[in-house]
N, C-alpha and C positions, 0 to 999 in steps of 0.2 A: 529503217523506219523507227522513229520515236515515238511514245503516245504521250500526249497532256494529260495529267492526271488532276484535278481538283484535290489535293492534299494537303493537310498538316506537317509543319516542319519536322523532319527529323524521321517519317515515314518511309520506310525503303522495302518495299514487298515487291511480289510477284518475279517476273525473271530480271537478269541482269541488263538483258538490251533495252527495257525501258528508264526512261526519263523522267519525271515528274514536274511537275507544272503547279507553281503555286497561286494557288488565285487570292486576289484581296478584293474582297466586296464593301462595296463601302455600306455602310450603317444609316447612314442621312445620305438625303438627295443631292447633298454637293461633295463629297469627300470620298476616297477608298482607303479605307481605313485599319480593316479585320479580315486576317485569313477565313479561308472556309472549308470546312472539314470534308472528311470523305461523305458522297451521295451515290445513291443510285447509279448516277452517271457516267460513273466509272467503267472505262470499255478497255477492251484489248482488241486489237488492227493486226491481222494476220496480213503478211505479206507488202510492199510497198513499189508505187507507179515508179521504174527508173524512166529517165526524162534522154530526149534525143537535141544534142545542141547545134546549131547553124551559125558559123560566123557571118553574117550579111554582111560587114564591111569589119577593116583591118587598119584600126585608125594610131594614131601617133600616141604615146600617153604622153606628151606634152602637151596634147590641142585634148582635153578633158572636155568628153561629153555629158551634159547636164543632164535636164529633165527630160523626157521622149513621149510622144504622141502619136497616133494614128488616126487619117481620117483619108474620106474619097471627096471626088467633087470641085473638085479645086477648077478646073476648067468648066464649070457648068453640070447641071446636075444631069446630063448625060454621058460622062466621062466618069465611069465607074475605078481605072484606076488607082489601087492602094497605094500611098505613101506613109512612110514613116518621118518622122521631123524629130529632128534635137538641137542642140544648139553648143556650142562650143564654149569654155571660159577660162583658155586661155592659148596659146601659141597662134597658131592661125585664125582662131575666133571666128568661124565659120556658121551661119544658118547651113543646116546639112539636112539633105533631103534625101533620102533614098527612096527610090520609085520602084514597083514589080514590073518587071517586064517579060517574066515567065508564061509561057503558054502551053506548054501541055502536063509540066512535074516541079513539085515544088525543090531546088537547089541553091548552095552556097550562096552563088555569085549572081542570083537570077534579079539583084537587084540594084538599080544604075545610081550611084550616087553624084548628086548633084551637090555645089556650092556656088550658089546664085548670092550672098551678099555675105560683107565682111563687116564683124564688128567695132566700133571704135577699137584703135590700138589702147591698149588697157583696163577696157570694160571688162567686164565677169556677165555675160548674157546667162539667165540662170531658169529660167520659168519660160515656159511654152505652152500654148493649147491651140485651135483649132474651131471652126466656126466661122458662117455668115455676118458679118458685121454690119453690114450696109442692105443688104435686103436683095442682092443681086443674083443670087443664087452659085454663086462660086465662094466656096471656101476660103477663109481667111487666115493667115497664120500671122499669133502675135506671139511677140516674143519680150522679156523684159531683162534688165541687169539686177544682179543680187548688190553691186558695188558700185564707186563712183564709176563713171555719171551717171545717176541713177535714171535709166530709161525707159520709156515703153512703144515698142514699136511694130506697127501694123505690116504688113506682108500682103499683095495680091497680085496673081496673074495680069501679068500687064496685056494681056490680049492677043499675043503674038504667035508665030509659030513655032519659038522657042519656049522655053520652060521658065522661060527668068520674074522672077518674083521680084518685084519694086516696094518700095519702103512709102506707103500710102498717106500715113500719117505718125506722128509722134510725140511723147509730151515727157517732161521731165518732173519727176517725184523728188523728196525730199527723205526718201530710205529707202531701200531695199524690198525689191518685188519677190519674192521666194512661190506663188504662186497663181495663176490664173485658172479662170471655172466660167464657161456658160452656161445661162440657163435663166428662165424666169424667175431672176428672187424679189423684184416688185412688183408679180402676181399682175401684170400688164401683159396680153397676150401681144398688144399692139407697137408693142417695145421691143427691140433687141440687146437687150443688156448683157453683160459680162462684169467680172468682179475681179477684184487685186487685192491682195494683201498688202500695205504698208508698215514695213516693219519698224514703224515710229513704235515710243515708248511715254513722248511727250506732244500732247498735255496728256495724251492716253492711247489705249491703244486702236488703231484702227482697220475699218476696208474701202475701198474707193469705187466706186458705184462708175460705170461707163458708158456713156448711149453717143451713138453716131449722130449727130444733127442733120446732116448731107453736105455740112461744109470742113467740120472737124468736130473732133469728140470731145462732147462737154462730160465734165468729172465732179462728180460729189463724196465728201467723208461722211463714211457714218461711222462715229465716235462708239469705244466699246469700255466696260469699266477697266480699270486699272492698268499702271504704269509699266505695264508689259509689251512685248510685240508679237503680233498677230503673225503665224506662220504658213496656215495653211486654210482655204475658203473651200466648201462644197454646198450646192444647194440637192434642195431634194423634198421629200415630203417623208414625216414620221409623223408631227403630233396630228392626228384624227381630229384631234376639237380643233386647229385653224384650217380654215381653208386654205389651198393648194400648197403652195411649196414655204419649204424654211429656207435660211441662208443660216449654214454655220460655219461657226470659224475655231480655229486652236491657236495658244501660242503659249509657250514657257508654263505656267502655273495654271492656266486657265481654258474654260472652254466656255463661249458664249453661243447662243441661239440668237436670229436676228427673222425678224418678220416686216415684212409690205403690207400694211395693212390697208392701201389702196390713197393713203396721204402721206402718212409718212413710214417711221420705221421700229419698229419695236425690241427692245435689246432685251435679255436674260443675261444672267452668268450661270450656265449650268454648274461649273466647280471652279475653284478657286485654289484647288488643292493638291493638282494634281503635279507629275513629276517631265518636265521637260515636253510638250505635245506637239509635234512638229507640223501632223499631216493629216488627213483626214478623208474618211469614201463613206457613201451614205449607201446599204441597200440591204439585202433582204439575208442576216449570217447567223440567226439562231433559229430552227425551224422550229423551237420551241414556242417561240415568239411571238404573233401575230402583226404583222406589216414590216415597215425597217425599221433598223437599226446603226445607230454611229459606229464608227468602227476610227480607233485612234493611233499611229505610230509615236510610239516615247521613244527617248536619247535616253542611252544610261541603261546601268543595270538595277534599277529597280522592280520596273518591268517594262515590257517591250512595245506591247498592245492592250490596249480598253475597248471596253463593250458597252453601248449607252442605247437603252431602251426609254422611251417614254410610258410609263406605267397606267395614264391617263389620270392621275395624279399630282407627279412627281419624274424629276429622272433617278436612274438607278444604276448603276457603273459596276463593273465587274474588271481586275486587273488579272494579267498573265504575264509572267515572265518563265523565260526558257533558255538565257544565256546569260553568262557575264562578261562577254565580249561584245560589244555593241557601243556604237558612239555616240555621241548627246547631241551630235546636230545631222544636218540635212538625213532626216530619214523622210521616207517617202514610202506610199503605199498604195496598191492598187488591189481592183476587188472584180472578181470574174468566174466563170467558170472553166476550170483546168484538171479538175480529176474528174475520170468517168466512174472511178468507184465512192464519189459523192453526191448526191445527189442532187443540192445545192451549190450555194456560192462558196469559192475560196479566198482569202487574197492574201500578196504577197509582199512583205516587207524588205525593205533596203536601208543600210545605212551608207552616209557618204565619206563619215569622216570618220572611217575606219577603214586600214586596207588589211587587216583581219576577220574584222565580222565578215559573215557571208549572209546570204539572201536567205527567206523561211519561207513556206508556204503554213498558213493556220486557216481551218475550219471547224466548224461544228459538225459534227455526226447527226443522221435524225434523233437517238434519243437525248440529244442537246448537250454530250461527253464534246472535251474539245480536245485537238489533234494538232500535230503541226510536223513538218519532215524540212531538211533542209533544200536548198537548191543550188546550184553548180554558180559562183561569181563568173563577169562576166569575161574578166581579165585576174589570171591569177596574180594575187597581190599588189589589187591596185582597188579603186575604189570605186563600192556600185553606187550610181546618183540616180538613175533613171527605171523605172520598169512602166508596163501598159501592160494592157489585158486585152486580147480579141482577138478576132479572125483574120491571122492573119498569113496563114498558108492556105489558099482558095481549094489547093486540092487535097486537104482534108477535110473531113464530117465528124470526124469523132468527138471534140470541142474546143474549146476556145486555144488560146496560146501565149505566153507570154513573152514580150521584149524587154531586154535589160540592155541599158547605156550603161559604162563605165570603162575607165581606162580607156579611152579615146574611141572605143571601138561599140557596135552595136551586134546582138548576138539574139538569137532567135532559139524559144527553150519551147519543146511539146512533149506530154506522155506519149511513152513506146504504146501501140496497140499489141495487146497480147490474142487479140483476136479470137480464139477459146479461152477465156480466162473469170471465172466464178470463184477464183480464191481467194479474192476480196472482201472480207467480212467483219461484221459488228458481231459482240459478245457479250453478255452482261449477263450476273443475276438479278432479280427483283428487288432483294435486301442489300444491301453494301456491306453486310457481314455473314461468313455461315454460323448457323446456330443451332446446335446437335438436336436433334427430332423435332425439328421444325422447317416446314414443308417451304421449297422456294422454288420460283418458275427462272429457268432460264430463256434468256430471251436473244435468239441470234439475227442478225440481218443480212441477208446475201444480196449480192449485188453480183448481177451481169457488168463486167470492167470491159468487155473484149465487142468488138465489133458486131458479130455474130449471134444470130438466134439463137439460145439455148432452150432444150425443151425442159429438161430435168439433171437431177443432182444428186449425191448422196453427200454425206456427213456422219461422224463418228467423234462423240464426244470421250474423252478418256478423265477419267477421277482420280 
């Protein structure tokens, strides 16, 4: 286990197993700018979740699986069924579906891998999500290319008694789709919209707005400031003063907010400043905080992940870095709950174009100290492009789970249940420094990690 420490360069205390986490806070609403020194916040993490890994499938690392999803429903919204979806971009070029077919224990092989369509020979299919498109009540799988020809193509149960997924509709962009998001972002309940990144740079940079008509899918740009390309889209709600949801987007230097304001579309540049932003999850990761929060994957060893609260103000950005091995593109990020000695949300980072880096897990602690441990790649020495967050072992309770794509294969990661286990804990004093005959409260947080009731506990502090 590592801890994130909020520190000043060149600070090296406490025991050897710890890490240090430098944070850079930005100064103004758009820039991260200035380190930030020791607070309060500074914890020490007794003990750490080891993780149980599952190969679902055992794929080629020539046929490189991309981005990965989970959803049910794909047959009608009484066909509860989990699948997993990824997409292949290169050898075989496969839409790949793994289906559960387990029924009484969750194992290896319990789940049937399908390949119902093949990519053009030479496309890079790169982006994937999941969703109604057409209003029929069966899940839709679209999928797009990061390279020529650049594509986007719908996916749905052809009606049959077989599983096979037809290619519904299709349209062709002028760059690179790196990724897809449903969800209301022009605040039309009456709508079924979905959004794409266009990794154009010229005339500027963009996302493409999509609604089914019932004959084919009509597309609109909505243009973002500068000569950059948009990487990665997420809708959701943070700012309080708009009604319902925002649409944001990252790409290279920049992060913009976009708003529906019920005519047209409203653009910000939250920052202009910042260091390679690939990917982006919108929800609820400093409990310090009050509603959500952005949460951003960087390229590069600058830092890794940002933090963006809307102040009701202003935004205000918080950086972390924790490696120097990390790669400046395809990072991706997903945001869930995976540790039972957190309380809240985690989420976990990947890079693609690294077959060194490895995957992280980072959260916040309730007294708002931030944490981060690593996680097991999915193929050693090859490259992870894919993770999801959920339910996705039916016969566990304990929480969520994550999937990692990479190296042609798909691999299923969940904490061990330690079942009696209270060794889990926060630590902190009040002041961030001791200071001889001055009174200070120490402040510990235990947490039940283990399955089971606990009634009671002991502890013993040593000086």
């Amino acid at each position: 286990m590592k801890v994130l420490k909020k520190s000043t360069i060149g600070t090296f205390v406490f025991f050897v197993s710890l890490v240090f986490l430098y944070a850079k806070e930005n100064q103004t609403p758009r820039d991260i700018v200035i380190l930030r020194a020791n607070d309060a916040g500074t914890s020490m993490r007794i003990l750490s979740p080891p993780y149980d890994t599952n190969r679902v499938w055992t794929g080629a690392t020539a046929n490189l699986t991309r981005k990965v999803v989970i959803g049910k429903y794909f047959k009608g919204n009484t066909e509860y069924t989990l699948r997993i979806i990824t997409v292949q971009s290169g050898g075989s070029r496969y839409l790949v579906i793994a289906m559960d077919t387990m029924t009484t224990a969750f194992v290896k092989q319990g789940f049937r891998i399908e390949t119902p369509y093949s990519f053009t020979s030479g496309s890079t299919a790169y982006a994937v999500a999941v969703g109604d498109v057409d209003s029929d009540e069966y899940t839709d799988i679209l999928a797009a290319h990061s390279a020529l020809p650049y594509r986007f193509i719908w996916f749905e149960w052809d009606g049959t008694f077989t599983n096979n997924r037809v290619a519904r509709d299709s349209f062709a962009v002028n760059a690179s789709i790196n990724d897809i998001t449903f969800g209301d972002g022009d605040n039309n309940p009456a709508t079924r919209d979905f959004y794409i990144n266009i990794a154009q740079s010229s005339p500027s940079a963009a996302i493409m707005k999509v609604l089914w008509n019932g004959t084919s899918c009509d597309t609109s740009r909505i243009l973002l400031s500068g000569a950059v390309e948009a990487r990665g889209v997420a809708i959701g709600d943070i700012r309080t003063d708009l009604p319902n949801n925002e649409i944001y987007v990252v790409g290279g230097a920049r992060i913009w907010q976009v708003y529906g304001n019920g005519i047209n579309y409203d653009t910000l540049t939250i920052s202009s400043g910042v260091s390679n932003a690939n990917d982006l999850v919108i929800g609820d990761i400093n409990p310090l905080l009050a509603g959500n929060e952005l949460a951003i994957v960087h390229g590069g060893a600058s830092y890794q992940v940002s933090i963006w609260n809307w102040t009701g103000a202003f935004w205000s950005g918080i950086a972390w870095v924790f490696t120097a091995t990390w790669g400046t593109t395809d990072n991706t990020i997903a945001i869930g709950d995976i540790l039972t000695d957190n309380p809240g949300n985690e989420f976990v980072l990947i890079v693609g174009a690294s077959t060194a880096a490895i995957p992280y897990i980072f959260w916040y602690a309730p007294n708002g100290s931030a944490w981060m441990m690593t996680l097991q790649k999915s193929v050693a020495s090859q490259s992870d492009y894919g993770v999801v967050i959920g339910d996705i072992n039916r016969f566990r309770t304990l929480n969520q789970e994550v999937f990692l794509s990479g190296g042609g294969s798909l691999v299923e990661v969940q904490q061990v249940d330690r079942i009696n286990d209270i060794g889990t804990y926060y630590i902190r004093m009040a002041n961030p420094t001791s200071i001889i005959n001055s009174p200070d409260t120490i402040i510990a947080t235990i947490f039940n990690s283990g399955s089971n009731p606990q009634i009671g506990f002991s502890g013993l502090i040593h000086f």
